[in-house]
N, C-alpha and C positions, 0 to 999 in steps of 0.2 A: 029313918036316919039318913043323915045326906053325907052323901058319898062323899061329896067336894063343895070344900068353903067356898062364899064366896072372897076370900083374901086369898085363897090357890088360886080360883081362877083367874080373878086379877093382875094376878102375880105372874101367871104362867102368860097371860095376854103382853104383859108390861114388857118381860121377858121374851118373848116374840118378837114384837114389836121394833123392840131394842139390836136384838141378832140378825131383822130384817137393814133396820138405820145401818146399824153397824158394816155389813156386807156391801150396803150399795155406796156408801159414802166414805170406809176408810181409805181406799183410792177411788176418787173419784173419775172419771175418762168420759171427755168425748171425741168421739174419732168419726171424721167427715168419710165417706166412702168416697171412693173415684168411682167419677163418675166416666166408663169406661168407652163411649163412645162421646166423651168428651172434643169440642172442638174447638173453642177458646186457644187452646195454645199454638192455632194454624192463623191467626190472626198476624196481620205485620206488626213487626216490634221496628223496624228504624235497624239502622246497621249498632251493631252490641259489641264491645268485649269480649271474647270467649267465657263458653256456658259453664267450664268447670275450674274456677279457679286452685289455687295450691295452697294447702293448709290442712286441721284436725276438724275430720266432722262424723257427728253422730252416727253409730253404726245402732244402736238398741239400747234398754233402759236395762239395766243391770236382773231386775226380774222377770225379763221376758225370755231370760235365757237359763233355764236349766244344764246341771252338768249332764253331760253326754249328748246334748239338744244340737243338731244342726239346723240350718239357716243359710239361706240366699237372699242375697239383694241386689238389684241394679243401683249403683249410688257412682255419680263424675261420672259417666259413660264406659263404667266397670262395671262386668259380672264378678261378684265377689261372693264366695262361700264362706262361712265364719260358725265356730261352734264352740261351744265350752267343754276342756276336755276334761277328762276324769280328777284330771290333778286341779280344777278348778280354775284353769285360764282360759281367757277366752282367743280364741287364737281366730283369722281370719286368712283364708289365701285366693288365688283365683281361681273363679268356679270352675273352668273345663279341664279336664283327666287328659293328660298328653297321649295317652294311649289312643282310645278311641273318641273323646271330643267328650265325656257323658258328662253332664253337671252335676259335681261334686255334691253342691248344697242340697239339692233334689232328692232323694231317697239316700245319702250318704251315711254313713255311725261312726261313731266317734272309736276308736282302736288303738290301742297300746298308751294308752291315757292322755298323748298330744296329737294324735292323729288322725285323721281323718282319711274314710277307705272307701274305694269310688263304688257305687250299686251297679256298676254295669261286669268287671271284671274282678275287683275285690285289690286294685293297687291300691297299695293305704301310700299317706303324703304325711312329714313331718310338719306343724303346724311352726316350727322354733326353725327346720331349715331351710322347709319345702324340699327337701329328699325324697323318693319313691324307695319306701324300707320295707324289709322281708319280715322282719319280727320285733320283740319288745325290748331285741337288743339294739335299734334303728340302724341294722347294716343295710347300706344302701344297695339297692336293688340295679343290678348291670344290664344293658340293655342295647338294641341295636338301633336307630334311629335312621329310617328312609322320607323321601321326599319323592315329590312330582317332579321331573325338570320344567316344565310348566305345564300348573294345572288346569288353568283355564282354558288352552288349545287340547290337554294330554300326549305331548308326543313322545317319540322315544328320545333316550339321550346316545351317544354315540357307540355306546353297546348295543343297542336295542330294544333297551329297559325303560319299560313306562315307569317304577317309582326305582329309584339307586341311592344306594347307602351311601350316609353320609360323614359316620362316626359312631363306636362302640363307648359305651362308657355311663355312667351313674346318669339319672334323670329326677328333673327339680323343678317344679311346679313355683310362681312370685307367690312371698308371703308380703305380709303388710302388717304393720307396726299398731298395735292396738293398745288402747289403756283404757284401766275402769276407773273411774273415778266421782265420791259423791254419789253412785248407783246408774252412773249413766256408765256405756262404753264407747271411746272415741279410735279413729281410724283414724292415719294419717296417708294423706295423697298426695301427692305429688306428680304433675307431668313429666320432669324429667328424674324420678326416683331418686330426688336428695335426701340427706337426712332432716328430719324436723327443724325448722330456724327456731322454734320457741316449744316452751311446752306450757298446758294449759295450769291452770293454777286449781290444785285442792284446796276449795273452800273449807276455813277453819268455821264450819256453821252447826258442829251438832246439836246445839238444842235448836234445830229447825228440822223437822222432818219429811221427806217425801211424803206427798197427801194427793194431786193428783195433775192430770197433763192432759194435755188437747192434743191433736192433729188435724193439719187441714191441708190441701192441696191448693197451692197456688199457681196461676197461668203466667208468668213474668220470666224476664232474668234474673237469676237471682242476686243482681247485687240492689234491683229495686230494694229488694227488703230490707236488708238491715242499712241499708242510706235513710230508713227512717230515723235510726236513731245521730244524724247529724242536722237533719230538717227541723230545725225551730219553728218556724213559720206554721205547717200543716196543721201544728196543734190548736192553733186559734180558728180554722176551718173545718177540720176532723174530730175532733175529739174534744167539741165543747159540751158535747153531752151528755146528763148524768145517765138515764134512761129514756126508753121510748115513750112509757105508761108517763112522766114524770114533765111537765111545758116546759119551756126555757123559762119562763116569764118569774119561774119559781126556783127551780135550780140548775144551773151552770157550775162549768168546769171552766176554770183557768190553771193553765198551765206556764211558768216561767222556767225557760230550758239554757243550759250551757255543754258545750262541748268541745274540747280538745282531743289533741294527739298527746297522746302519756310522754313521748319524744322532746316536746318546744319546751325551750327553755323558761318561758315564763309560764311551765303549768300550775306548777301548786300556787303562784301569784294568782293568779286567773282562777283557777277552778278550786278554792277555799272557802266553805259558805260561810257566809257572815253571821250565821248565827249560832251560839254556842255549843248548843245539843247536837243539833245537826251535821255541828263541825266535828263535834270529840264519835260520833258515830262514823263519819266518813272517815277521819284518820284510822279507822278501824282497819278499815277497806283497802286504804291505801297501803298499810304496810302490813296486806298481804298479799296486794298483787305490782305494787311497783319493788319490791325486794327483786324479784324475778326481772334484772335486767337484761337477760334474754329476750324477755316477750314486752320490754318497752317499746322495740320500733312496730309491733306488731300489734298496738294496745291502742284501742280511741275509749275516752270517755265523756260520759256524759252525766251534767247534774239536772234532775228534775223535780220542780218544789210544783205541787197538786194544791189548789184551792176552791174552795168552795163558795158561789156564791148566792146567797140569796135574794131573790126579789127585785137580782138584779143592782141591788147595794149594798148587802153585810157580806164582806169576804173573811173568809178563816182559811188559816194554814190547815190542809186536812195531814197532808203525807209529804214526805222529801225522800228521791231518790238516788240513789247513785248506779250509774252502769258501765260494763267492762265491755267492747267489742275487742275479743279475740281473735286475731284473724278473719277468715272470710265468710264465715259461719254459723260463729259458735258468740253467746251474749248474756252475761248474768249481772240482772237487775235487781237490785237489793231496795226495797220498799219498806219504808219505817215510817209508825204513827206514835201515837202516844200510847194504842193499847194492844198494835201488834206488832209484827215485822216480816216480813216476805221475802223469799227468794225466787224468783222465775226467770226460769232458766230456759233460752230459745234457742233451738239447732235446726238447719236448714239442712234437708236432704235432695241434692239436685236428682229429680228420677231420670229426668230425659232435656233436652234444649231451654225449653220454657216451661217445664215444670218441676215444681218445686213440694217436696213434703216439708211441713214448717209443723215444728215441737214446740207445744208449751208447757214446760215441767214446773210444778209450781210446791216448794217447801216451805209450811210457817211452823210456827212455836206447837209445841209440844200441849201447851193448854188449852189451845182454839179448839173450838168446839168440831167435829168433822165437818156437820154442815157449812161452817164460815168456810171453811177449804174449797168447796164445793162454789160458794158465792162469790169469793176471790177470783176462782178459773172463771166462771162467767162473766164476771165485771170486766176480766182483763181481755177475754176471747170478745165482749161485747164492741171491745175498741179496735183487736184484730180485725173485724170485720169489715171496721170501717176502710181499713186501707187494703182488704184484699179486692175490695168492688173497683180502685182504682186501680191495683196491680194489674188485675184481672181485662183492664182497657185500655192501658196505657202502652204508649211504646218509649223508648230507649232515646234518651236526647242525647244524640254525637255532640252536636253543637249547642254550647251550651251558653248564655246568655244572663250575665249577673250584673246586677246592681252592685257594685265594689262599697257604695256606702252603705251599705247593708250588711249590721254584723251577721244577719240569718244566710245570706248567699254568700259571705266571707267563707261561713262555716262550712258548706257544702263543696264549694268549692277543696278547701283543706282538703277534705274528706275524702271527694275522688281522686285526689291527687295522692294522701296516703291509699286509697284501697286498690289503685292501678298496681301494685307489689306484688299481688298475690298472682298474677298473671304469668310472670313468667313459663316462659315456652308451652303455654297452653292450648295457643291457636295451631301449634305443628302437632299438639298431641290428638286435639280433634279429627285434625286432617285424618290421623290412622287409628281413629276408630276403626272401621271397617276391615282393617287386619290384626287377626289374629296373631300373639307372639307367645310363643311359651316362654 
């Protein structure tokens, strides 16, 4: 008698099979390692901009954060500790414990549902006020606070005291302003701690779902990068390619690009595509992120129509794009065909000068198969690639040299002229990296 059909085992294979697919592909990820004796970013860039401009940038993806979970990051030339507290927010402040320096984010736990308690002495920090609180009542914790009269000679001050008190009274760690949004969570920075000029827009996209994201390190400044999405021109040199396996000879990529500042007044003149599906799609878009005239003077966009051609002479519309740069950072690309629709979503994480962690968070339709998810991120990281080989060699043009009869260097032009905004007092903020302020 046989133990097991063969329609069980089958079944139990198919079923395997299926729970393997299922696991590697419902988020898919690829994530570049750093490469840690990396040297690329010691190369000359040309004189830059300052390296951390002012605006909302990606702290984490909404599931890499469990509640109670702490977390550090270097991100602008900040140590930042950030964790999700019991009541479910995600709260972020700055990493070192005023007490004795210890980093928060480093062995830290999460305490009295917003707080966060340092592993070196057990001061817990309010995540809502950055207070040093005694219990789960948040009564703020009183305290004495001494100094060096200078530390770097150590001498005495006119008592004869190497460190002298300086003021009794409550003690409070910077917090920083966070928002989750879409499954991502966003930080806002600023050099001289203003409040937000804009806030980012929640995409009205649920039947698009989170499927999966890249990461990659880039050697550049960071405003190389998203200047791509103002460069018309690079795409007839960058990104005429379908695949490597695949000749030109047989299929090509043409790309026809537009982009404005959401700001000029001739924008819906100028940036309305002429054709009708493509148009009733983009009014989509637009009224849900130009309603927000807040984040108008903060908003570039761009249209981009994908075609395909063959042999070198049959072209077909493949795909029509639209995209949002928000601020100095943050950029969601909406990609529409006839039988899917995409959202990829890019955040720039500055780690250090000239390096860069660059996110590609990628949501389609609900009925795309996982693997097409999977195919998407590769198509699109395929084209990333191509402009991180030049990120990664290029230097920083102060002096910049345009053809005026050129709508593509018009365009670019615009472009640094809106992206210079984000700058404000960032080169004084640099300057005092190196001191410490509680």
């Amino acid at each position: 008698m046989t133990i097991f059909s063969w329609e069980v085992i089958l079944t139990s294979i198919a079923f395997i099979l299926y729970y393997l697919y299922y696991r590697k592909f419902k988020f898919f990820s690829i994530v570049e390692e750093l490469e840690q004796h990396n040297i690329r970013n010691k190369l000359p860039r040309g004189k830059c901009p300052p390296s951390y401009p002012n605006g909302w940038y990606r702290l984490c993806r909404s599931g890499e954060l469990q509640s109670g979970e702490v977390r550090e990051i270097k991100l602008c030339g900040r140590h930042i500790a950030y964790y999700r507290g019991t009541d479910k927010t995600v709260y972020a402040v700055a990493a070192y414990c005023p007490h004795m320096g210890a980093n928060l984010g480093i062995g830290g736990q999460v305490k009295f549902r917003s707080c966060i308690e340092c592993p070196f002495h057990g001061w817990a920090f309010d995540g809502k006020s950055g207070l040093c609180v005694n219990s789960d009542k948040l009564d703020p914790k009183v305290v004495s606070t001494y100094c060096y009269p200078d530390i770097e000679r150590v001498t005495k001050n006119q008592k004869g005291e190497y460190l002298q008190k300086i003021s009794d009274g409550e003690v409070k760690i910077k917090t920083y302003l966070v928002k989750e949004l879409k499954g991502i969570v966003y930080i806002w920075l600023h050099s001289k701690e203003s409040k937000p000029w804009y806030d980012l827009v929640n995409e009205q996209s649920e039947h698009l779902n989170l499927r999966a994201e890249s990461v990659n390190y880039v050697n550049c400044h960071i405003q190389e990068i998203p200047e791509n999405g103002a460069d018309m021109k690079h795409f007839d040199y960058v990104h005429y390619s379908a695949m490597d396996i695949i000749p030109s000879w047989l299929v090509q990529l043409r790309w026809e690009m537009r982009t404005k500042n959401a700001k000029d007044p001739d924008f819906l003149e100028k940036m309305t595509h002429p054709v009708e599906k493509c148009r009733t799609y983009q009014k989509s878009l637009f009224d849900q992120y130009l309603v927000n005239k807040e984040l108008i003077p903060y908003l570039n966009v761009l249209l981009l129509d994908g075609y395909v051609i063959l042999f070198n002479k049959y072209k077909f519309h493949a795909v029509w794009a639209t995209g949002f740069q928000m601020g100095p950072a943050t950029v969601a690309l909406y990609v529409k065909s006839a039988i899917f629709e995409v959202l990829f979503k890019q955040a720039i994480q500055p780690v250090e000068k000239f390096t860069q962690k660059v996110y590609h968070t990628v949501f389609t339709n609900n009925y795309l198969p996982y693997w097409v998810s999977a195919y998407l991120l590769h198509a699109e990281l395929r084209q990333v690639i191509f402009d991180v080989k030049l990120w990664n060699a290029k230097i920083f043009s102060e002096t910049l040299r345009y053809n005026m009869k050129s709508q593509a260097d018009q365009a670019l032009l615009n472009w640094r002229q809106w992206y210079s905004q984000f700058y404000e007092g960032s080169a004084d903020f640099e300057k005092s990296l190196d001191v410490l302020e509680w």
